[in-house]
Backbone bond lengths (Angstrom), bond angles and torsions (degrees), N, CA, C in turn:
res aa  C-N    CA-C-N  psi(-1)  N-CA   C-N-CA  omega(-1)  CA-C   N-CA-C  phi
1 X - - - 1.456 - - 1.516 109.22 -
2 X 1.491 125.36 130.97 1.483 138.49 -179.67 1.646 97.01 -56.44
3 X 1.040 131.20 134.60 1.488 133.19 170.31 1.554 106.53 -116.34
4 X 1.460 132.41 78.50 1.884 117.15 163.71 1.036 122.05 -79.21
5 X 1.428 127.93 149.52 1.326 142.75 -168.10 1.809 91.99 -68.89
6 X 0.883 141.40 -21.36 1.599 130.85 -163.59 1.611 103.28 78.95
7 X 1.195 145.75 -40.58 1.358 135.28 163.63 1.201 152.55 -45.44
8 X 1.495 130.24 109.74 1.295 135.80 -145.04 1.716 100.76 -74.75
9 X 1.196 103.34 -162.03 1.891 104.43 -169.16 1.492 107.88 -78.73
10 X 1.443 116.04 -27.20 1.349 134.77 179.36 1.732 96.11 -60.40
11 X 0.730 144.66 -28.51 1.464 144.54 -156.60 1.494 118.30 -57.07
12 X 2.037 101.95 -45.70 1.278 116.72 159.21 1.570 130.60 -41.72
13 X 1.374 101.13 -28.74 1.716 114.90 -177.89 1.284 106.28 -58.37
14 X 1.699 127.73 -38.53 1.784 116.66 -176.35 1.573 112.60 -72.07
15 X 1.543 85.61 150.10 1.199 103.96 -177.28 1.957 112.17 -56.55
16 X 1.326 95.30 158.38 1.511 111.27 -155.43 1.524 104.09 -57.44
17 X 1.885 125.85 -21.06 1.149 141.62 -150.56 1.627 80.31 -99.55
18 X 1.473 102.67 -80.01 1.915 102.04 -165.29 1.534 104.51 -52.63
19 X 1.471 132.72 -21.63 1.556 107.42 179.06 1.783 111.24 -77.92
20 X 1.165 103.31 -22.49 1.887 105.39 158.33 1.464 111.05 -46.17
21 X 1.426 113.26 -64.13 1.221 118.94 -165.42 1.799 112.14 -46.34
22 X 1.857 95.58 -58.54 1.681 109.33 163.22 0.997 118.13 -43.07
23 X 1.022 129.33 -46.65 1.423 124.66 -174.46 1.354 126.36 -69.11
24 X 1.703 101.40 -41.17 1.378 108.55 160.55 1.527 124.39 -37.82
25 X 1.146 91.52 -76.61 1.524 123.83 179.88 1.507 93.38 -29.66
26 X 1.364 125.09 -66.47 1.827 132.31 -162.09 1.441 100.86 -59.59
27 X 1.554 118.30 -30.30 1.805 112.55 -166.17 1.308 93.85 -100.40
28 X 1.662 129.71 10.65 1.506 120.41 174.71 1.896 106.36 -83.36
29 X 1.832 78.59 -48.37 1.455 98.75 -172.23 1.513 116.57 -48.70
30 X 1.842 100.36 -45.35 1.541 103.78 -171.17 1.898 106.16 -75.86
31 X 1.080 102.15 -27.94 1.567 95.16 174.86 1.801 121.40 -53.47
32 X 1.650 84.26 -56.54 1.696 95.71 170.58 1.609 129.38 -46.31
33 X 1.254 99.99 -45.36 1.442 120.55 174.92 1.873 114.90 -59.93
34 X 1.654 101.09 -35.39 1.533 93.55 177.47 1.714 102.04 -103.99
35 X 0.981 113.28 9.77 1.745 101.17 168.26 1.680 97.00 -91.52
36 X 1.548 119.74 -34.57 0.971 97.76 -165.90 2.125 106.97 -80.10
37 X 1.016 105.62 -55.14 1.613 101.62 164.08 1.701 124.06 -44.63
38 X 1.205 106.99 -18.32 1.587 108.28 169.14 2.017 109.65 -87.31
39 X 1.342 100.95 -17.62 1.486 104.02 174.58 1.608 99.52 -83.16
40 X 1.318 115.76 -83.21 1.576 110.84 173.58 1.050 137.98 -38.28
41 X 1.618 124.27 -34.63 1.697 121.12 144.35 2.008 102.94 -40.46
42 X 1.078 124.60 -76.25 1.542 112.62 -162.04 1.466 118.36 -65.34
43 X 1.289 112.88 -6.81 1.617 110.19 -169.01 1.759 86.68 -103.00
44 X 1.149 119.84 -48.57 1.558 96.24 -179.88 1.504 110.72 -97.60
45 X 1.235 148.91 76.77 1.405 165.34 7.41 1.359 115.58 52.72
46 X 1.728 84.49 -67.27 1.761 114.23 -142.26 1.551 95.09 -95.84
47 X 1.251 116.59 -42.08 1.238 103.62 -174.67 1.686 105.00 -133.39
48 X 1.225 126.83 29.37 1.715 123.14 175.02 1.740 92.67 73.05
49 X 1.698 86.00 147.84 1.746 106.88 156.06 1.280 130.21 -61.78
50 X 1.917 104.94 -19.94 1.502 90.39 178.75 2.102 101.27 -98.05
51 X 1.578 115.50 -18.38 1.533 94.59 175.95 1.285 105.92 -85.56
52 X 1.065 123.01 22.58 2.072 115.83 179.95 1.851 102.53 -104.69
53 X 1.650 100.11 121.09 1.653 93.23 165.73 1.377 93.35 -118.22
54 X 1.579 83.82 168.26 1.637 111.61 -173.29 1.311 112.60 -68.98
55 X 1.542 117.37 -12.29 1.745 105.32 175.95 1.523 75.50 -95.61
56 X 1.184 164.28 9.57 1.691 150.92 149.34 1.542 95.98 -44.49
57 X 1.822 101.66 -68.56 1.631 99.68 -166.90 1.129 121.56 -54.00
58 X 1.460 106.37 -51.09 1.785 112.73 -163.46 1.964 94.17 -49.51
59 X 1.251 116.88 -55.30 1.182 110.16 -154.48 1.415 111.47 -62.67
60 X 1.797 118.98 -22.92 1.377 111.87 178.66 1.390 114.56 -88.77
61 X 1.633 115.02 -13.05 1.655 127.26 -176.26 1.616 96.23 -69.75
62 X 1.555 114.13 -29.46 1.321 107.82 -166.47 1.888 105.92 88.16
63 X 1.307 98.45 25.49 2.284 84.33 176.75 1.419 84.64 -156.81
64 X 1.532 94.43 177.09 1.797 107.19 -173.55 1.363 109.80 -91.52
65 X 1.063 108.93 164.50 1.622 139.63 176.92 1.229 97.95 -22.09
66 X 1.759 112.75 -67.37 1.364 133.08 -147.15 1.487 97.91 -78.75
67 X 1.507 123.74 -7.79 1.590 111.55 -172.47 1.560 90.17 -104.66
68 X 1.036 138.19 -18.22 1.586 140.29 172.32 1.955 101.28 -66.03
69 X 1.123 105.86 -42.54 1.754 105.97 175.73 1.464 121.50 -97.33
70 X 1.221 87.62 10.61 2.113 91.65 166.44 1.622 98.62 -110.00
71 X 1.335 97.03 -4.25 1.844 87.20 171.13 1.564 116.80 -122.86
72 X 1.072 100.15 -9.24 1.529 105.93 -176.10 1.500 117.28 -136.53
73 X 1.265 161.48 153.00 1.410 144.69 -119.69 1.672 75.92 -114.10
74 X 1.379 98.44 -82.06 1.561 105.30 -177.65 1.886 111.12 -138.80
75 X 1.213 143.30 -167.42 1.319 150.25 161.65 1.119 116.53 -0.22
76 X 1.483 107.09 -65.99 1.453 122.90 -152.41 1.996 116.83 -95.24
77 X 1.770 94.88 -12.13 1.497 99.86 167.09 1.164 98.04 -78.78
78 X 1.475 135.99 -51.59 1.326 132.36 -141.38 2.028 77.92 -71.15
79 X 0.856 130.32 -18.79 1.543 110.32 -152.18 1.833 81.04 -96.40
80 X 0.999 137.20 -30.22 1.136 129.45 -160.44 2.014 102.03 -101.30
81 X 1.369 94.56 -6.05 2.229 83.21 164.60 1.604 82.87 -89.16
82 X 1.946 131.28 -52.13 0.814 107.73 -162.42 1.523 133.57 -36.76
83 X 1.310 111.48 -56.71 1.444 117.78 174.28 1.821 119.76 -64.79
84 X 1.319 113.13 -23.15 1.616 111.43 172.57 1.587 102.72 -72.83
85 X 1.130 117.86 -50.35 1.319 108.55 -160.23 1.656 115.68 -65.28
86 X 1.662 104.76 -19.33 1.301 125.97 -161.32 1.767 98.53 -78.75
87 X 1.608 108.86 -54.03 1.308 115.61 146.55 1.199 140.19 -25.22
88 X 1.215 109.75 -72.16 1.866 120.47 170.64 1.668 98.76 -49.44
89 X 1.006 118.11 -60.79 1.696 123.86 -156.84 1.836 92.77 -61.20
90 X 0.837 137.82 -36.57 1.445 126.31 -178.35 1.313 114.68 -101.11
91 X 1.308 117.74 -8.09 1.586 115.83 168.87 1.687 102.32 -76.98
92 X 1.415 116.94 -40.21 1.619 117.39 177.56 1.729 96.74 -84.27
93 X 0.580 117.56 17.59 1.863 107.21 161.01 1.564 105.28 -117.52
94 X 1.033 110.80 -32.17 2.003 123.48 150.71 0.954 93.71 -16.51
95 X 1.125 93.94 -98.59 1.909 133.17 -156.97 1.637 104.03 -61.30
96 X 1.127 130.69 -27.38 1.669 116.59 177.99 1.748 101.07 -91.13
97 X 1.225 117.99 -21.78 1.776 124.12 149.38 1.377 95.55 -37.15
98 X 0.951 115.59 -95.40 1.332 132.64 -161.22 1.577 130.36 -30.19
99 X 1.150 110.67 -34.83 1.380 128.56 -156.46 1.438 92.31 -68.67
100 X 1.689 112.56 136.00 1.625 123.62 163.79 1.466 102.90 92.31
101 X 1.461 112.68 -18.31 1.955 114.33 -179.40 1.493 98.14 -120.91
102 X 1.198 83.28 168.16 1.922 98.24 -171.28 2.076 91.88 -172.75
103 X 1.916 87.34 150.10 1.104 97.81 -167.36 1.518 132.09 79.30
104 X 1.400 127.73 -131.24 1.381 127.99 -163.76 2.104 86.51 -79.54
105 X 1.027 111.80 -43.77 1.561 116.59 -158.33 1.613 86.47 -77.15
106 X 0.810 146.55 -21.97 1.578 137.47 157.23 1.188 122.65 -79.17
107 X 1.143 128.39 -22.98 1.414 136.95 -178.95 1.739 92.02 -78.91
108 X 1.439 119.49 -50.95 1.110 110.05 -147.88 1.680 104.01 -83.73
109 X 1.597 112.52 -17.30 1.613 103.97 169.51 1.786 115.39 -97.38
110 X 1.290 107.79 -2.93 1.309 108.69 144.56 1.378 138.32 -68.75
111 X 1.488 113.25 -30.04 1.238 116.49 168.93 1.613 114.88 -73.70
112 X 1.459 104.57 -51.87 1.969 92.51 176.07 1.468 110.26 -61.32
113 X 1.512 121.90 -21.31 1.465 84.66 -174.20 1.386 115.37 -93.07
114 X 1.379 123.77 1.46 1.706 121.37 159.34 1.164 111.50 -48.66
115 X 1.897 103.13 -51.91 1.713 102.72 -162.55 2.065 97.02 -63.92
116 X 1.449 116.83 -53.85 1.452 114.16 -176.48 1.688 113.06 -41.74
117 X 0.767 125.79 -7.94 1.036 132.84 -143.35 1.860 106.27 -123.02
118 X 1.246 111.26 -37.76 1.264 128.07 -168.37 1.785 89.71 -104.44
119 X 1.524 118.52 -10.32 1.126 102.05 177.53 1.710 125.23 -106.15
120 X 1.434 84.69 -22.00 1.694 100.27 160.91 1.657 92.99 -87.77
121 X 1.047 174.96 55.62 1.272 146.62 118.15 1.320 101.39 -146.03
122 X 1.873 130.58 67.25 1.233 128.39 -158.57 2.033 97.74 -92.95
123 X 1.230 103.82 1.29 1.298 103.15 -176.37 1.591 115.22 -70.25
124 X 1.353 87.53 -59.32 2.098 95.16 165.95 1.286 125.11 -72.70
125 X 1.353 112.26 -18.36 1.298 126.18 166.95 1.489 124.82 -71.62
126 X 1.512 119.76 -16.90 1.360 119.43 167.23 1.439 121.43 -91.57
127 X 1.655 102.55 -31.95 1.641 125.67 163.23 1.375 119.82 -31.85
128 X 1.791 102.31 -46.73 1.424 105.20 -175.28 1.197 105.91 -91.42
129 X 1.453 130.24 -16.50 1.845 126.00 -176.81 1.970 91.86 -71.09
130 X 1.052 95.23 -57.60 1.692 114.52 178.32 1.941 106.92 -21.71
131 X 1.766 82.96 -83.16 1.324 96.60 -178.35 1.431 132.82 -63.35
132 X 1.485 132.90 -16.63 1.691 134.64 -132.17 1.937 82.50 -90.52
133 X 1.326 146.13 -36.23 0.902 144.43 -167.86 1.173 126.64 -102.06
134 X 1.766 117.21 14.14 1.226 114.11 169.51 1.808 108.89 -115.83
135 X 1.062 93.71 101.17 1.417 108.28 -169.19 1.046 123.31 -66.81
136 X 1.439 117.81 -23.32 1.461 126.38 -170.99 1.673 97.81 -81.64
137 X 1.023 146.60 -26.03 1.511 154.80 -170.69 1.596 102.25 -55.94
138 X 1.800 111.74 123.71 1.304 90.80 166.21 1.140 162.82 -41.16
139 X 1.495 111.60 -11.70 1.551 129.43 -161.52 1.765 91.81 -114.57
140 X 1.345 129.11 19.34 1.599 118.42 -174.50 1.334 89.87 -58.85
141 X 1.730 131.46 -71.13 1.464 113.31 -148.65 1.482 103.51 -78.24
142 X 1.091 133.10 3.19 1.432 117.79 141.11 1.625 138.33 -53.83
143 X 1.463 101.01 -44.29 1.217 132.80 171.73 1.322 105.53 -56.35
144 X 1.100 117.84 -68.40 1.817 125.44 171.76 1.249 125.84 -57.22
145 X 1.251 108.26 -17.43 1.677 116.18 164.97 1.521 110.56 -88.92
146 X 1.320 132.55 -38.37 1.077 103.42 -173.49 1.939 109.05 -95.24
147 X 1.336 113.24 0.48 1.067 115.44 175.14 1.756 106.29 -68.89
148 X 1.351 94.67 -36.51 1.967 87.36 156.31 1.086 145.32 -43.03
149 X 1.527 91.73 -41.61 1.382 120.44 -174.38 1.589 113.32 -58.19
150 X 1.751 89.15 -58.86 1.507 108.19 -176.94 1.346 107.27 -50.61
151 X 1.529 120.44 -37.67 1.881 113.46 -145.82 1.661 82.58 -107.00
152 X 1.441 155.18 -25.12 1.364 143.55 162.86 1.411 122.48 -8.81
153 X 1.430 115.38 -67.07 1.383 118.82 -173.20 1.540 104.89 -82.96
154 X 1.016 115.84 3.64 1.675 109.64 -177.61 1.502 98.97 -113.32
155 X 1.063 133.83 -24.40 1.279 148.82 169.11 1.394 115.22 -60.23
156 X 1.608 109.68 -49.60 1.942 125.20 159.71 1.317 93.80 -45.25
157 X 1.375 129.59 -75.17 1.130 136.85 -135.68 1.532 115.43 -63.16
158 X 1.750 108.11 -32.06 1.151 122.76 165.80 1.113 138.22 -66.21
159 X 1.888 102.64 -31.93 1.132 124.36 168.10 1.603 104.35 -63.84
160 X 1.003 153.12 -84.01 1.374 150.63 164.84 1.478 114.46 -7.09
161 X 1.429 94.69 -67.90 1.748 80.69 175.50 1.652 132.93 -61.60
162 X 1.688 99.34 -17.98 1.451 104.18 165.04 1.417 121.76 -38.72
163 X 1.065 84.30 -68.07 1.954 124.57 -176.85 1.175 107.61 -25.01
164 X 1.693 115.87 -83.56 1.061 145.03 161.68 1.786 111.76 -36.03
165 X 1.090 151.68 -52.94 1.392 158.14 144.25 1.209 104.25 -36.75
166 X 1.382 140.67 -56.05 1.541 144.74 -178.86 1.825 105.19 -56.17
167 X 1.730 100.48 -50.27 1.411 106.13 -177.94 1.680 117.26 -58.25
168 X 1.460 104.81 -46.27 1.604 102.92 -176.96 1.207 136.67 -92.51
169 X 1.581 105.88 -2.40 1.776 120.44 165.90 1.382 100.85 -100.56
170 X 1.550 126.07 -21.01 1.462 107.94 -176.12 1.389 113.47 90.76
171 X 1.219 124.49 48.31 1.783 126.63 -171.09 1.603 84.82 -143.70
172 X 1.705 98.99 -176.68 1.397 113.86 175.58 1.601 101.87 -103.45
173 X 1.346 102.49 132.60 1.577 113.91 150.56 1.261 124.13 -20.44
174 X 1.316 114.27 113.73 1.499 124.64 -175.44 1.928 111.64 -54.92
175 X 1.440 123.75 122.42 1.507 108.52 -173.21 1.359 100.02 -71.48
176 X 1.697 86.37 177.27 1.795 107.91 -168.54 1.384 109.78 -59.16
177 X 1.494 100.36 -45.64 1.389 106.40 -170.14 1.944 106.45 -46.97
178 X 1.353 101.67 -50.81 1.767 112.36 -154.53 1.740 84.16 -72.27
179 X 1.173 132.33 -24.01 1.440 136.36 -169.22 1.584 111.07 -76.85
180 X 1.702 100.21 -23.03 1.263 96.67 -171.61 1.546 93.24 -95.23
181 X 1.278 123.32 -18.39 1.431 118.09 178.25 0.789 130.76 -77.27
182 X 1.710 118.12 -0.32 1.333 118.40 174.71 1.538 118.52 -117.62
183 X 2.063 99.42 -12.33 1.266 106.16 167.59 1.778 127.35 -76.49
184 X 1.098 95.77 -20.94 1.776 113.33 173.75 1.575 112.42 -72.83
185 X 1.066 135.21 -22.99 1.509 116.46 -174.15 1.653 91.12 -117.17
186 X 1.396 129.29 -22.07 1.319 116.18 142.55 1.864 135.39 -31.65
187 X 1.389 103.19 -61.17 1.403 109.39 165.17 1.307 123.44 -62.22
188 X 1.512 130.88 -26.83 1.411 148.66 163.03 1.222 91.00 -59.10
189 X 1.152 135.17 -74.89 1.950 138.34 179.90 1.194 111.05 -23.43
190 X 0.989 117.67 -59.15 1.670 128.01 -159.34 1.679 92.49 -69.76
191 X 1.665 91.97 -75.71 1.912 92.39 -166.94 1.591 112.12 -41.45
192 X 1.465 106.61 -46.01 2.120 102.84 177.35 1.327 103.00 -64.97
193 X 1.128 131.91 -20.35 1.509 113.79 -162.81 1.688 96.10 -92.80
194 X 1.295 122.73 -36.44 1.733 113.40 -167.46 1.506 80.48 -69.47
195 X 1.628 124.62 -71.31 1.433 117.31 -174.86 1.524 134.64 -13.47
196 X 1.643 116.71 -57.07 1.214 136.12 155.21 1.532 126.92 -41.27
197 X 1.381 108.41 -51.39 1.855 118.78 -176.28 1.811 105.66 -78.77
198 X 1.425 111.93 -26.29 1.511 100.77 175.54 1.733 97.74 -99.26
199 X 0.909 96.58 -9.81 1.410 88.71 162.29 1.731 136.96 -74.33
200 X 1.256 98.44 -61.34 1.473 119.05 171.45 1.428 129.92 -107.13
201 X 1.436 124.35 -2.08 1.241 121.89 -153.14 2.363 85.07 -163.75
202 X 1.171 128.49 54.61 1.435 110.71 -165.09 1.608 99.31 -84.85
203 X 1.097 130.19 11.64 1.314 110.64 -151.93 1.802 88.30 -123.25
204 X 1.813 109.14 -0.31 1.667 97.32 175.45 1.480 101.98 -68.58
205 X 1.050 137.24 162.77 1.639 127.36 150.67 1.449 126.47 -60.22
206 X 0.921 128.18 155.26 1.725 125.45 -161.12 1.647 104.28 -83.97
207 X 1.650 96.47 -15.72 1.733 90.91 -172.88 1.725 114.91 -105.86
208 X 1.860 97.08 7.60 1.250 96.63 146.25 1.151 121.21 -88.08
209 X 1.143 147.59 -29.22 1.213 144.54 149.01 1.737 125.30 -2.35
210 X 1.506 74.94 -69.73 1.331 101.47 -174.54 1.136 117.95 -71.57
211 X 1.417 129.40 -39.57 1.533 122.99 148.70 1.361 136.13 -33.94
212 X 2.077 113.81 -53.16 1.185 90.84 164.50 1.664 120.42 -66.59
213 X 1.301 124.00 -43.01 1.537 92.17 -166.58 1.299 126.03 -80.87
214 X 1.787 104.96 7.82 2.011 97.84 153.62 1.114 122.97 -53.28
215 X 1.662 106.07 -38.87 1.260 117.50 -172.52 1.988 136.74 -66.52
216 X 1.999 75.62 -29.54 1.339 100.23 158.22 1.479 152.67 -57.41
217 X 1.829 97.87 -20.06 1.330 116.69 178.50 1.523 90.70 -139.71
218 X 0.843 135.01 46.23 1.645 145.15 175.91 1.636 115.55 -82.67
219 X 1.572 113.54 -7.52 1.154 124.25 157.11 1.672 140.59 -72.69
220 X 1.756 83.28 -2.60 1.189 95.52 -167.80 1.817 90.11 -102.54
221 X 1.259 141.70 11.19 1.203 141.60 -160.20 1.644 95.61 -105.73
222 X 1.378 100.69 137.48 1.383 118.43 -178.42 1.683 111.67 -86.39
C-alpha cells in the first residue's frame, strides 16, 4: 500500500527542529492507525461486524475509544478503509510482481502473491470472502470499489495473455466481459485456497498450492 505524508512541496520550508516534530507526529499517527485496523481486521473475522464493538477494538489496538473516532467517522468507516486499504496494498504488490513479465509469467507471480498475501493477512482476507455478497451492508459500494481495485492488475494481466494466445493460434482476443468472467472466480480461488491450507492443511507449502491451480487453468498458457 502507497503511504504519503499528506504534505505539500512547501513542507520542506520548516525548520529542521519542527519537521522532526511533523514527522514524529505522522509515524505516531500511522502506527496508531495500523494497530487499530490490525485489531478490527481480527475481531471482525473472528466475531462479524455486527458482534465487534469499538471499546472491543480500542482495547485490543491498545488506545481509547476517542482515538478510534478522531480517525475514523464511526464502525462502519473504519470497516470500509479496512477493506480499501487491504485492496490497494495487494493490487501494488500485484503490480510490483509484475513488472518486466507479461502473460503466463505475470499471471503466474500475480497469482502467488494474492495467495502470499491472503496468507499473511488472512484476517481481511476472510472479511472480504465473508462480506463481497452482502449487498445490502452499508459499505457495498465501497466493497465494490475496491474489489476493482483488487481484480485491475490481474485483469491487465489477463488481458495480455489474451492477446498474446489470440496472436499465436490465430483467433480473436477473448472480450473484457468473458475476461472478467474468468478473472473473478480466479481471485475467489486464490483468496479460499490460501484461507483453506492455513486453515486445514498449514504444513502443505503455499507454492504447492499454487502449482496445482497453475495447473488448473494452464490452458490458458501460450
Amino acid at each position: 500500500m502507497k503511504i504519503r505524508n499528506g504534505f505539500g512541496a512547501g513542507g520542506t520550508d520548516l525548520p529542521l527542529t519542527a519537521r522532526g516534530r511533523v514527522d514524529g507526529r505522522s509515524a505516531r499517527k500511522v502506527e496508531t492507525r495500523r494497530r487499530i485496523i490490525q485489531a478490527a481486521s481480527e475481531l471482525f473475522a473472528e466475531q462479524g461486524y455486527t458482534g465487534t464493538s469499538m471499546d472491543q477494538i480500542a482495547k485490543s489496538a491498545g488506545v481509547s475509544k476517542g482515538t478510534i473516532f478522531y480517525n475514523y467517522k464511526n464502525k462502519a468507516d473504519l470497516f470500509e478503509h479496512l477493506i480499501s486499504e487491504f485492496a490497494a496494498a495487494i493490487a501494488d504488490q500485484i503490480e510490483m510482481a509484475r513488472q518486466g513479465r507479461r502473460g503466463w509469467e505475470a499471471l503466474s507471480e500475480g497469482t502467488i502473491t494474492v495467495l502470499r498475501a491472503a496468507d499473511s493477512a488472512p484476517a481481511p482476507a476472510q472479511i472480504i470472502v465473508t462480506e463481497l455478497f452482502r449487498l445490502q451492508r452499508p459499505w457495498s459500494d465501497s466493497l465494490a470499489a475496491a474489489r476493482e481495485v483488487l481484480m485491475q492488475p490481474l485483469l491487465e494481466i489477463m488481458e495480455e495473455l489474451a492477446e498474446d494466445r489470440a496472436r499465436v493460434v490465430g483467433s480473436k482476443p477473448m472480450t473484457s466481459g468473458n475476461l472478467r468472467n474468468v478473472t473473478t472466480p480466479l481471485l475467489g480461488a486464490l483468496v479460499v485456497a490460501a484461507l483453506d491450507r492455513r486453515a486445514y492443511n498449514p504444513s502443505l507449502p503455499l507454492e504447492s498450492v499454487h502449482e496445482v491451480l497453475m495447473s488448473a487453468i494452464s490452458g490458458l498458457q501460450v
